[in-house]
C-alpha positions, -999 to +999 in steps of 0.1 A: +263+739-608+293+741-587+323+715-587+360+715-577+375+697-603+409+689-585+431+700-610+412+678-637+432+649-619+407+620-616+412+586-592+436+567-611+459+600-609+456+609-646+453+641-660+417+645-682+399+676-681+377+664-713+359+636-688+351+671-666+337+688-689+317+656-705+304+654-669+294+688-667+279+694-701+257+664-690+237+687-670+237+711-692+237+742-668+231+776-675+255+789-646+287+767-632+316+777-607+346+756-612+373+751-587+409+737-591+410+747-621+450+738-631+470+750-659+505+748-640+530+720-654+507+711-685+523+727-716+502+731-741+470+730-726+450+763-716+421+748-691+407+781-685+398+783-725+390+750-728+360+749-702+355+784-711+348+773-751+328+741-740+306+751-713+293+783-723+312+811-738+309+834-711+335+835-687+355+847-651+383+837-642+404+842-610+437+829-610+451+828-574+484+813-580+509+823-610+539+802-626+557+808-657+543+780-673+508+787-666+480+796-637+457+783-609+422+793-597+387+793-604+363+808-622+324+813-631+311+800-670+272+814-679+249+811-713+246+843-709+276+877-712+286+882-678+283+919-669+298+943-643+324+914-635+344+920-604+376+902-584+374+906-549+407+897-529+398+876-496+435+865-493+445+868-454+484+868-448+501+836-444+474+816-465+467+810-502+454+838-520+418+833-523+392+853-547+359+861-549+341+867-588+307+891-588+290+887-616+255+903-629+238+882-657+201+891-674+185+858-677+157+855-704+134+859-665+150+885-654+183+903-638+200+878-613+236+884-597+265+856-590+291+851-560+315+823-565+344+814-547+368+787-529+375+796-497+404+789-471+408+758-449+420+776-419+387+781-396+396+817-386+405+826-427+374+810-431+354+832-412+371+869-422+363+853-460+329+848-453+322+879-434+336+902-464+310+879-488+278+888-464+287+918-469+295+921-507+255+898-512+239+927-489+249+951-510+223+945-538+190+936-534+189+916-564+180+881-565+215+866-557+232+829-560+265+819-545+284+792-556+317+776-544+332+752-526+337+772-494+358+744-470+331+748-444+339+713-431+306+719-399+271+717-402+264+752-390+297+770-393+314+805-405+299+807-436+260+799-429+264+820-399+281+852-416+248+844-448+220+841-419+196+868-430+215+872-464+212+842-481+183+823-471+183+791-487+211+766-493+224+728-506+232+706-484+245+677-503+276+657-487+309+662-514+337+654-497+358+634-498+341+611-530+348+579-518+324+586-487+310+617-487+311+634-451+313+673-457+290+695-476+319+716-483+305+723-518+275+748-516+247+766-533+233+796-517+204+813-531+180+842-522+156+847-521+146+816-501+120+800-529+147+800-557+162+772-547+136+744-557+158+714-560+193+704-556+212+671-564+246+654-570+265+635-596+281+600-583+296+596-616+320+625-606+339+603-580+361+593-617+369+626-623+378+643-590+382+645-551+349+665-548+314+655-559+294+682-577+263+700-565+233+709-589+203+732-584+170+740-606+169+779-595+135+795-603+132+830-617+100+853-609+088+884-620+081+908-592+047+894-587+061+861-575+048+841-607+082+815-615+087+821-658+114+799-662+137+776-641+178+778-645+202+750-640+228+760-620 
């Protein structure tokens, strides 16, 4: 599952990061990226820890903007320990500093790595941030998902261009802006191609933030190509 949360600020303008994580427990999913995850000018409340604790246990975070009274960013919550975790700066100058989490995680089918990420608005930010994550997913042959909301506002822009060859298989549910979606600006890549078996939305998320979420049942093989078990992502 992927899903910028927008700050945990939901239509009416009030702050409630519970009904964000009610929504995502919902699903249930073994794997989520979070964006927009806000912990500036809320004293007393540690968002990182809190979706952290109820979604998992397991936990990245990548805080791209710093204040004293607390940070902003996203991060990457699995069932399962997180291993060889990684930051990976994709900041350009002149923009918001943007980061990229790696992640390895052994499922109970089998060894699968994570990219996740919120990319830049600016079209030619876009496209050095998406070239560096080809790059980083061609460097393992592993069966691989990347997750994010990357700001790819065309059908066939930067990012599925730089992933061509890479990562084969994608979502292509419209997320932005809730009231009526236009933009699949929230993604799932997968590889290889047959991982991806279904993908979906959640409608109910237009109380809770700017974005709609994206869902995907992911299957897992063993090297023979039979699918053992299917992961919610």
């Amino acid at each position: 599952m992927t899903w910028n949360i927008h700050g945990a600020v939901c239509r009416s303008g009030r702050h409630d990061l519970q009904r964000a994580i009610d929504l995502i427990r919902q699903h249930d999913p073994d794997i989520v990226a979070i964006q927009e995850v806000e912990g500036r000018g809320r004293p007393g409340t540690q968002p990182f820890a809190m979706l952290r604790e109820a979604l998992g246990g397991h936990a990245m975070e990548a805080p791209t903007l710093h204040a004293a009274d607390g940070c902003y960013g996203h991060m990457l919550v699995s069932r399962w320990p997180l291993e060889q975790g990684v930051l990976h700066d994709l900041s350009v100058p002149g923009r918001e500093p943007r980061t990229a989490i790696t992640a390895r995680v052994e499922t109970p089918a089998g060894p699968l790595r994570l990219l996740a990420t919120h990319l830049g608005l600016g079209f030619r930010e876009r496209r050095m941030q998406a070239a560096r994550l080809a790059a980083i997913a061609r460097a393992t042959p592993d069966p691989l998902l990347a997750l994010g909301d990357f700001n790819d506002w065309e059908p066939h822009g930067p990012v599925d261009r730089a992933f061509l060859g890479t990562l084969p298989s994608r979502t292509f549910a419209r997320t932005f802006p809730v009231g009526r979606p236009l933009f699949a600006l929230d993604r799932i890549y997968a590889r290889p191609r047959a991982a991806l078996l279904r993908s979906w939305t959640d409608k109910a998320a237009r109380e809770a933030s700017d974005h709609l979420p994206v869902i995907a049942e992911v299957a897992m093989a063993e090297p023979e190509g039979r699918v053992t078990r299917a992961l919610v992502a």
